[in-house]
N, C-alpha and C positions, 0 to 999 in steps of 0.2 A: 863086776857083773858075772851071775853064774852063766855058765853053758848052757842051759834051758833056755835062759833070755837072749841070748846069741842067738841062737835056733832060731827063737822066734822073729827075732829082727830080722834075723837073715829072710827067713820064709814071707816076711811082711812085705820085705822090699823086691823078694825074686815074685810076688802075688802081681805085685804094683807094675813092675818095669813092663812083668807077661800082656796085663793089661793094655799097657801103653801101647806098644809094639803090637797087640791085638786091631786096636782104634786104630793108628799110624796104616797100617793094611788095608783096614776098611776106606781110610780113607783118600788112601792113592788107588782102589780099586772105584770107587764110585765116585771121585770128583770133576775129571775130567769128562766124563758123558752126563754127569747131571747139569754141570753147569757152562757145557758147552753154549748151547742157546739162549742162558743167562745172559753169559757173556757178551755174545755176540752182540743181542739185544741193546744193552748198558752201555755198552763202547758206542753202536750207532746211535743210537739215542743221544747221547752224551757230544761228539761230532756233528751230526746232524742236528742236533738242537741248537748248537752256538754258531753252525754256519747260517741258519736260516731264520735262529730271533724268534726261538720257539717262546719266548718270555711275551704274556700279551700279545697275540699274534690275533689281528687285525682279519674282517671277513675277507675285505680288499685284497691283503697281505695275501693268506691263506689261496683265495680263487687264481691270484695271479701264479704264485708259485705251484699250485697242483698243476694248472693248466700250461705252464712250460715242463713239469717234470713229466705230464703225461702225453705232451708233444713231442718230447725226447725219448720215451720209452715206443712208441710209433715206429718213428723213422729211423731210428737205430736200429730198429727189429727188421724193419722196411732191408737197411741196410742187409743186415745179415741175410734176408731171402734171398740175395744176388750176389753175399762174398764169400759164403759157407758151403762145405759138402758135409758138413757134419748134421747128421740126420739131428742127434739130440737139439742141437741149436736150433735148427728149423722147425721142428715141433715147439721148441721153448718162443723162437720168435713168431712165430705163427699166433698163439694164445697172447702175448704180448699183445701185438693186433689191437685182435678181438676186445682183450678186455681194457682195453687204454681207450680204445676209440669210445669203447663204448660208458668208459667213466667222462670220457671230455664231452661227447655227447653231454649225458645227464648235468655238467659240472655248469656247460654253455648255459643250458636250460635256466636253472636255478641262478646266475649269472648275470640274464637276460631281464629274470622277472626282480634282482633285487638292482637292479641298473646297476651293474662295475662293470663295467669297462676287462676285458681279459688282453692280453698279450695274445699275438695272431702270429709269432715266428718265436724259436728257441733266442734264449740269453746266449752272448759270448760264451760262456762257460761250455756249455753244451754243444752252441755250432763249432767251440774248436774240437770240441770228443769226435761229433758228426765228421768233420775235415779228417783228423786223424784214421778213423776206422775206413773213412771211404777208400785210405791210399793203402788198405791190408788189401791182403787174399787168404783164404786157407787157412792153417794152422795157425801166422802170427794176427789175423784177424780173429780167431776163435778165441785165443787167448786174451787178446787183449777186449774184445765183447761180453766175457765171460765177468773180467775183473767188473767193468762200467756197470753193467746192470745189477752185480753182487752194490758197490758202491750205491748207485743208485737209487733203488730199493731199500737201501740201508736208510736213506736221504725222505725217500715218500713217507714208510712206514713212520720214523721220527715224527712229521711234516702233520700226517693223519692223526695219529694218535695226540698231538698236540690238538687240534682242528677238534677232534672229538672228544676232547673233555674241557674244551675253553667255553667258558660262562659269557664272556663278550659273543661268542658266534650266531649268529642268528641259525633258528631249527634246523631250516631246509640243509643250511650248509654242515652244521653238526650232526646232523642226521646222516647227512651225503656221504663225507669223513670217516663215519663209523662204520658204515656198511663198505664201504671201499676199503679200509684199513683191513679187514680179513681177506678179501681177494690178495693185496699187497702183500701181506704175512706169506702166505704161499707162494708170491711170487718170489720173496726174497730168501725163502728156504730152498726154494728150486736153484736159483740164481747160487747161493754161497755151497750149494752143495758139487753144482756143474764145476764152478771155480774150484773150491779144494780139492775135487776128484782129479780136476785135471792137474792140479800140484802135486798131488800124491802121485800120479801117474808118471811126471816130470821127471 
């Protein structure tokens, strides 16, 4: 092989590696903020869909479970107005509230006029989270309210967006689902954002 062809091999393969090593950069510099809320998304989704039998998920099914998870987002919030001084949380529980009460409101309504029957007190699950946080104060209550609703939310958002694109669901409640699943979205980025700030901080 002459030295010209050296050369040129050489300069092909030092072209290629620059390249590589160019990409390889690009793509430790943009992967982990693009695909932050990906992630996040896929993993809850993926959890929460197998806990709650997002497969064929029934109108019945659907109204009982929104109307215990939005009875739990309530009174844990409730909660936090009496075990927190941390302003963030109070604001975050505060609009909890507001906008829980006022999806169970709508969820009752619509409930009422397709006759199911709703759940009127939280599952085991939930009254033992309710048990647990009531015996915090302060810091290890902030912390540990911060994980449950990041969790939680994780749990709804799955819960909705399954509810809003099921062909079995009747309008009222697919309709319902869909317009609550954007409130939810916000809430669950507020929620994993409070939580990893406070790990970060940790």
């Amino acid at each position: 092989m002459s030295s010209k062809s050296r050369r040129l091999i050489a300069l092909s393969v030092a072209m290629l590696g620059a390249h590589a090593l160019a990409f390889s950069a690009y793509a430790q510099q943009t992967t982990p903020d693009s695909t932050r809320e990906t992630t996040r998304t896929s993993a809850a989704d993926h959890s929460a869909g197998k806990e709650h039998g997002m497969h064929g998920v029934t109108a019945e099914k659907f109204a009982s479970q929104a109307a215990v998870l939005n009875k739990a987002e309530v009174e844990l919030s409730q909660l936090a107005l009496k075990n927190t001084k941390n302003e963030e949380i109070r604001i975050f529980a505060e609009r909890m509230i507001k906008d829980h009460s006022a999806a169970g409101e709508k969820l009752a309504k619509i409930a009422a006029d397709k006759n199911i029957s709703l759940p009127q007190s939280l599952d085991a699950e939930h009254q033992a989270v309710k048990q647990k946080l009531s015996a915090l104060k302060d810091d290890a209550f902030d912390n540990e309210f911060r994980k449950e609703m990041a969790k939680g939310h994780d749990k709804a958002v799955a819960l909705f967006e399954s509810a809003s694109q099921s062909r079995q669901m009747p309008e009222e409640l697919r309709d319902f689902a869909a317009s609550t699943l954007r409130t939810l979205e916000k809430h669950q980025d507020k929620a994993h954002d409070m939580y990893e700030d406070a790990q970060d901080a940790g």
